[in-house]
Structures are given as C-alpha cells and as structure tokens.
C-alpha positions in Angstrom: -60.6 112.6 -10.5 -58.3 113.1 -13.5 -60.5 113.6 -17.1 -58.9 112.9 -20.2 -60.5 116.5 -21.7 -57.3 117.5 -23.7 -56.9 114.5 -25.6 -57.3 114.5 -29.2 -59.8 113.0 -30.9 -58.1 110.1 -33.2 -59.9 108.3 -36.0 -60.9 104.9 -36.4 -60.0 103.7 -40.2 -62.9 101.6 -40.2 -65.6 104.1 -39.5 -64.2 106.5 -42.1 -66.6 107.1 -45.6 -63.7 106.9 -47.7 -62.9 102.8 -46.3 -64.5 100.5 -48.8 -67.2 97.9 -48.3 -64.8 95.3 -49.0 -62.7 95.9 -45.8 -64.9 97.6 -43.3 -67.6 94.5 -43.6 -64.5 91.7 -42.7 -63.6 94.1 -40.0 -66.9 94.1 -38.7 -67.4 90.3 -39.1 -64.0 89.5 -37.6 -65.6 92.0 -34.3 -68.7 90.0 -34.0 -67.4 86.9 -34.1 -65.1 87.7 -30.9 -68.1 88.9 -29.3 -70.0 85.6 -30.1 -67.1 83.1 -29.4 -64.9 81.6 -27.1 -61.3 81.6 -27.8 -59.9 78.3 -25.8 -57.2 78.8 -23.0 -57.8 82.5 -22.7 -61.1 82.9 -22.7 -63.6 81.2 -20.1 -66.9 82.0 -21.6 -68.0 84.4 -24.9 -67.8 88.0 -24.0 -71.3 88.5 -24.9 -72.3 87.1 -21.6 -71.0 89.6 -20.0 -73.7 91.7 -21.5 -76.4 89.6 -20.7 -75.6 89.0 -17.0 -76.1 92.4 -16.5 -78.9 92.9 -18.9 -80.8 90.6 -17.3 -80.1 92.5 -14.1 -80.7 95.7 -15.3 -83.9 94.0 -16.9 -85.7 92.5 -13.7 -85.0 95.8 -12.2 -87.2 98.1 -14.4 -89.2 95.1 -14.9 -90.5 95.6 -10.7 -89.3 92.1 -11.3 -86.4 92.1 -8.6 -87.9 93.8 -6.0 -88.4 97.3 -7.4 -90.7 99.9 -7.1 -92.0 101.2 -10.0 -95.1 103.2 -10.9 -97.3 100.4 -12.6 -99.6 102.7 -13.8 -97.1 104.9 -15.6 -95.4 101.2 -16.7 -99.1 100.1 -18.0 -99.7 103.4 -20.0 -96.7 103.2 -21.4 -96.5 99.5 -22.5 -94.1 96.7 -21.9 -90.2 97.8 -21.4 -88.1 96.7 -24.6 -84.5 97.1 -25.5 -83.6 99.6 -28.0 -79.6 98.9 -29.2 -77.9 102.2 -30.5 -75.8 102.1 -33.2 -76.4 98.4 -33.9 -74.4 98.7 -37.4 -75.1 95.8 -39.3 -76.1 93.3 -36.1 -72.7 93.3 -33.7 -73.7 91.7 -30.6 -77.4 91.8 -30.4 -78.7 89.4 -32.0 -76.9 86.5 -29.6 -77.6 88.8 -26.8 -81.6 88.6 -27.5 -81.1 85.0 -28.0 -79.4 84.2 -24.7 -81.1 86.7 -22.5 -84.7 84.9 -23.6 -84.0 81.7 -23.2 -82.5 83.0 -19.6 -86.3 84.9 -19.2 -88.4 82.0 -20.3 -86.3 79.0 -18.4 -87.5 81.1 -15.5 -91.0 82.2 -16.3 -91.0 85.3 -17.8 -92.1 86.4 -20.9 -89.3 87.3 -23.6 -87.8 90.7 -24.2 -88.2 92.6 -27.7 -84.8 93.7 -28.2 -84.6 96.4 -31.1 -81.8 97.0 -33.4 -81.4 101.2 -34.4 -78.5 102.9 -36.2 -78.5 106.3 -37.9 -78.0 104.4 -41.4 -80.1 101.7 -40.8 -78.4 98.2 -42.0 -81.7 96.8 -42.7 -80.5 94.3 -45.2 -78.2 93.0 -42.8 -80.5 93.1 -39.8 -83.2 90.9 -41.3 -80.8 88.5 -41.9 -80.9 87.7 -37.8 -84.6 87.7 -37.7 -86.1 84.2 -38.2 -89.8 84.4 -37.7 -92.2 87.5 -37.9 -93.0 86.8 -34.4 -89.6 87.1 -33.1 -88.3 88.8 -30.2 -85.5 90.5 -32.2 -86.8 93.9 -34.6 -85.5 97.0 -36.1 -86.1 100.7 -36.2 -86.1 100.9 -40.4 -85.8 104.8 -40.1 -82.7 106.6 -38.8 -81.7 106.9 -35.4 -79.9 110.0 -33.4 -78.7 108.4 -30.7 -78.6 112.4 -29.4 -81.8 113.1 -30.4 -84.0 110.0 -30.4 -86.7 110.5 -32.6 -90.1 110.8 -30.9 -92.1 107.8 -32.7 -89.3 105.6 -31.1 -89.4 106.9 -27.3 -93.4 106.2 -27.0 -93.2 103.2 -25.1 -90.8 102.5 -22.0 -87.2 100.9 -23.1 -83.7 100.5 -22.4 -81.0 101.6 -24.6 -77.6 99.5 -25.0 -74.6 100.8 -26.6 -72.3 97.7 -27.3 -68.5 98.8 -27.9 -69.9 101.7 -29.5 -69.9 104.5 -27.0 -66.4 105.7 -27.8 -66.9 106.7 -31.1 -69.0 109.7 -29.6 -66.9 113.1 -28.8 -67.5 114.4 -25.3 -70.2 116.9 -27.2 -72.0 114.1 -28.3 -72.1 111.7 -25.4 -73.3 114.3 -23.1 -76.0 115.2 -25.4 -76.8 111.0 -25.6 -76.7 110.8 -21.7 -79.1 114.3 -21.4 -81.8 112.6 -24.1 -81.5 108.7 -22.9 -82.4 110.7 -19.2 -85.6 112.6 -20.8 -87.1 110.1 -22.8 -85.8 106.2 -21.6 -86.1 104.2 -18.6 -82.2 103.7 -18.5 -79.2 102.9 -20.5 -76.2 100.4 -20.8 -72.8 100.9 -22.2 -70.7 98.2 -22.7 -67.0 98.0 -23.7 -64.3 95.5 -24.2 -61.3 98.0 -24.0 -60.1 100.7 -22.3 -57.5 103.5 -21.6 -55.8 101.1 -19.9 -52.1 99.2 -20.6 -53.1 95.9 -20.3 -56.1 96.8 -22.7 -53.8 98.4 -25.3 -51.2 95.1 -24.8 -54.1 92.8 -25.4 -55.2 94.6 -28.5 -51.9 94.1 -30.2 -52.7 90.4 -30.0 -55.3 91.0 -33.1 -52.9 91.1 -35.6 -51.7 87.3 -35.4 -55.1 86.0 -33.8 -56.5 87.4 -37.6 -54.8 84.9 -39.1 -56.2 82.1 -37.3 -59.6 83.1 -37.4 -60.2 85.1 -40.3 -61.3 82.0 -42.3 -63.8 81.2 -39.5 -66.1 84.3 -40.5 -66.5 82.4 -44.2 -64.2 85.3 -46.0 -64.7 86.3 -49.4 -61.6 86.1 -51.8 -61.0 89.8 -51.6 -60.7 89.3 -47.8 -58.7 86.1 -47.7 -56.4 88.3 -50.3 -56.3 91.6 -48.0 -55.5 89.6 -45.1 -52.6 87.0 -46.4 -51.6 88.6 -49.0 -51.3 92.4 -48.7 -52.3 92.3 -44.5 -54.8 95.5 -45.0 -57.4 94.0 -43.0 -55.2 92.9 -39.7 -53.6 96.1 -40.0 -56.7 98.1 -39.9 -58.2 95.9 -36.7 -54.9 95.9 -34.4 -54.7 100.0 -35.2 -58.6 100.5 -34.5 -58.5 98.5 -31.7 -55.8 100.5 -30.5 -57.9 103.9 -31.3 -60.6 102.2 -29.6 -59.2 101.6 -26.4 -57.4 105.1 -26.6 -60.7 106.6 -26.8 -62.8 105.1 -24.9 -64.4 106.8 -21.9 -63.8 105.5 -18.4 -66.9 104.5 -16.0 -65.7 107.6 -13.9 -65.9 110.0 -16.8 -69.3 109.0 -18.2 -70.5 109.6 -14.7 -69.3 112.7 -14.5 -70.8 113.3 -17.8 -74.5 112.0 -16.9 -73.6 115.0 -14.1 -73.5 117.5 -16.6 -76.5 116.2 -18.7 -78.5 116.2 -15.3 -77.6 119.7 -15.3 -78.8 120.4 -18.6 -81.9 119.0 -18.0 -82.8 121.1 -14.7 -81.5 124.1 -16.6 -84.2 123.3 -19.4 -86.3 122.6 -16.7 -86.4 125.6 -14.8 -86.5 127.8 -18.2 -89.8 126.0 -18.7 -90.9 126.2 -15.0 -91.4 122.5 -14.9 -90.6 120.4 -11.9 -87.1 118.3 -12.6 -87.4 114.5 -12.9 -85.8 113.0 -10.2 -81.8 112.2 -10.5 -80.8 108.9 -12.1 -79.4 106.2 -10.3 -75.6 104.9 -11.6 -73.8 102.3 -11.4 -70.9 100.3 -13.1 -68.6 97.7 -13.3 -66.2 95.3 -15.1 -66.0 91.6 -15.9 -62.5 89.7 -17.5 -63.5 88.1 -20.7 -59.9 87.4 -21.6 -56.8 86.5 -19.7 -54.8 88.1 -19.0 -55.4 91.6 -19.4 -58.8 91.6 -21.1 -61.5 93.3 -19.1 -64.7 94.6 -20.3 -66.9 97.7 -18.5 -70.0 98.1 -18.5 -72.3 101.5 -17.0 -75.5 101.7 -15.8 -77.7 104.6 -15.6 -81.7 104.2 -14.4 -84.8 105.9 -13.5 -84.8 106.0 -9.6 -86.3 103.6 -7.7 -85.5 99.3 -6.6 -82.0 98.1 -5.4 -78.8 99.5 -6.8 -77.2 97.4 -9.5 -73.6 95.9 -7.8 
C-alpha cells in the first residue's frame, strides 16, 4: 500500500486567521447548503444521507440494537450512547443529520439520539440558532474541544464521534493523535468526506466555480457577498481552490487505517509502561457512496469498540 507521507501540507484559504468574516461565513454557507440539498439531474438524493445511512448503522450497533454484544452493565454505568460531532464549526451538516437520523429512530421505535455539536472555538452563537426547543435532541459543548485531547468532562458518558468533511484539515501528527484518543476514551468514530485524492474528485470540484453563481443567492447572501461573488469573484475563487486543497489532502480509507494501526500501537506502548492490560483492538471498516454524478463519491470510515457484526 502506497502512503502519500511526502506530500506537502497545502493550505486552505478559508481556514486561515488572516481570511475575513465576510468571506469565510459565505464559504461556509455555500458548504452547507450542498450538504443539505439536492442539485437536480446530478444528484439523486442530498449528500447528507449518506451520513445518516451509516450513522444509523453504526448507531444500532453500539446501541446492542442490531444484534451486538455489548457489556450492558458497562453501557448502564456509563449512560445512554450520544453523538459528539468534532469540529462542528458553526453547524455544517449536523443539524439535518440529527433531524433525519430521529425521525428514522422514532418511525421505528426507538428513542432519539442526542447529537452534540463541539469545536475548539466554540460557534455558540451560531449553534443555538439550530436548536429549537430546550428539550431538543441537538446540544453543544460551550467550552473548547481538542479533538486530540478530548477534554475529560466530555468523555464521561459513552458516545460516538463524527468528523464531517473535516478530517483532512488534520496533519498526519494530528490525526494519529485523534485516532489514539477517540480509541481510549469513545465507543467509536465516523469520518466522512465528499472528496478525495482522486481525478474524478479534483474534476468535479472545478465545477464549484460556475455552480456559485447559480446558487450563491440561494444561501440569502449579504451585499458584501453578492458583491465578492459577481463582482470581484473572491468568493468562487476561494471555494473551487479549497475544494481543490481539500481533495488534495484528504486521507484515503486505507491510510487512516493504517493510522488507527499506529495509534493502536501507542496505546499498548502506554499500556505496557503502565502495566495495564491493553483494550482490545478496534474493529474497522469503510466505504463509499456517489452523491453526485458523475465523479462525485463520498467515503466514509468506521472505527468501533469490538464486539456485534462488522459494518459492510
């Protein structure tokens, strides 16, 4: 298996400090709103079912729902399993995602899932916008998050944590150190991309630039926006070349397994330094789905405590 270890680590524009509020926010609007919509002719359905077919999946499983076999004391002590989202931003995908995946839980009997919304700089103005009750399903972690080192306080009761298209922006450092802490201290975790290192990904993501101009008024832009996009075209710039970085960078299913490999070997190195038995090796899986014709696949990885029916 080939690794991509030598490539450089490009930049997104978007993520940068220096990029101003008043073009990273349309960016990130115009990115949610492809997540939550279909485009007619070349899509069949939103991507963001994509993310909850497998959720819900991945869900039952932990859940002892679909024919696992769990410890249900260790599951009692610990409280019911809830999704945590990593580096949620100011929403992206998770708020639909809760949405569907409940009304998917309750149309079939079961009780809905809390679904948590976490970032190191909390977007907390933004997130309550997407809660509508104080009873609702959908929450936030108001303090920051280190999606390397999860903060204690928020790994007390059992959970599943999601990265949604947000995986890539971690160097190979990094997402070791997230696979090595999700393993010690979570029941499992889900990444989820729309692009990859692939061709056809890097063809479809050259598409942006026109498909900007159709939709941008769709997301309800701002003057500013409507004048950095048909005016002076800073914002369709920015999201064809950090779509482009994005799919550049973006870590295949094969290398994030072979990642969780080190991290498993980080932990029985800690482990046996502490003369502590090692937790049992994590079960992985992945996959892909085609949310866009013709070119447009997304992937998602799965990795779980042991234990149930491997995820296909």
């Amino acid at each position: 298996m080939q690794l991509p270890y030598g490539r450089p680590r490009l930049l997104e524009i978007s993520d940068q400090s220096w990029c101003p509020t008043f073009i990273r926010q349309p960016v990130q609007d115009f990115l949610t709103f492809l997540w939550e919509h279909r485009l007619p002719l070349t899509q069949p359905r939103s991507p963001h079912l994509g993310v909850v077919d497998v959720l819900e999946r991945v869900v039952n499983e932990l859940e002892g729902l679909d024919g696992g076999k769990e410890d249900k004391g260790e599951m009692e002590d610990r409280g019911k399993l809830r999704i945590v989202d990593c580096c949620s931003g100011a929403g992206g995908p998770m708020p639909i995602v809760e949405r569907k995946l409940n009304e998917r839980r309750i149309s079939t009997n079961k009780p809905p899932i809390q679904v948590v919304m976490s970032d190191l700089y909390p977007h907390v103005g933004a997130w309550k916008k997407h809660i509508i009750s104080p009873t609702s399903p959908l929450s936030y972690l108001s303090y920051p998050v280190d999606a390397t080192r999860f903060p204690e306080e928020g790994t007390e009761q059992r959970h599943l944590r999601t990265f949604c298209l947000s995986f890539h922006h971690f160097n190979q450092t990094q997402a070791r150190a997230i696979l090595a802490d999700a393993m010690r201290s979570s029941d499992g975790i889900c990444i989820f991309e729309l692009q990859g290192p692939e061709i056809g990904s890097f063809i479809m993501n050259t598409m942006i630039f026109p498909l900007s101009y159709i939709l941008i008024p769709f997301i309800r832009p701002s003057l500013t926006t409507i004048f950095f996009t048909y005016i002076i075209p800073i914002i369709p710039f920015i999201l064809t070349f950090d779509g482009l970085i994005s799919c550049y960078r973006t870590y295949t299913p094969e290398h994030i397994t072979h990642l969780a490999c080190l991290a498993s070997v980080d932990i029985a190195h800690e482990m046996a330094v502490e003369d502590t038995d090692a937790p049992d090796e994590w079960v992985w899986s992945s996959g892909k789905f085609r949310h866009t014709w013709p070119f447009g696949y997304g992937t998602w990885v799965i990795g779980r405590r042991p234990g149930g029916q491997e995820l296909e």
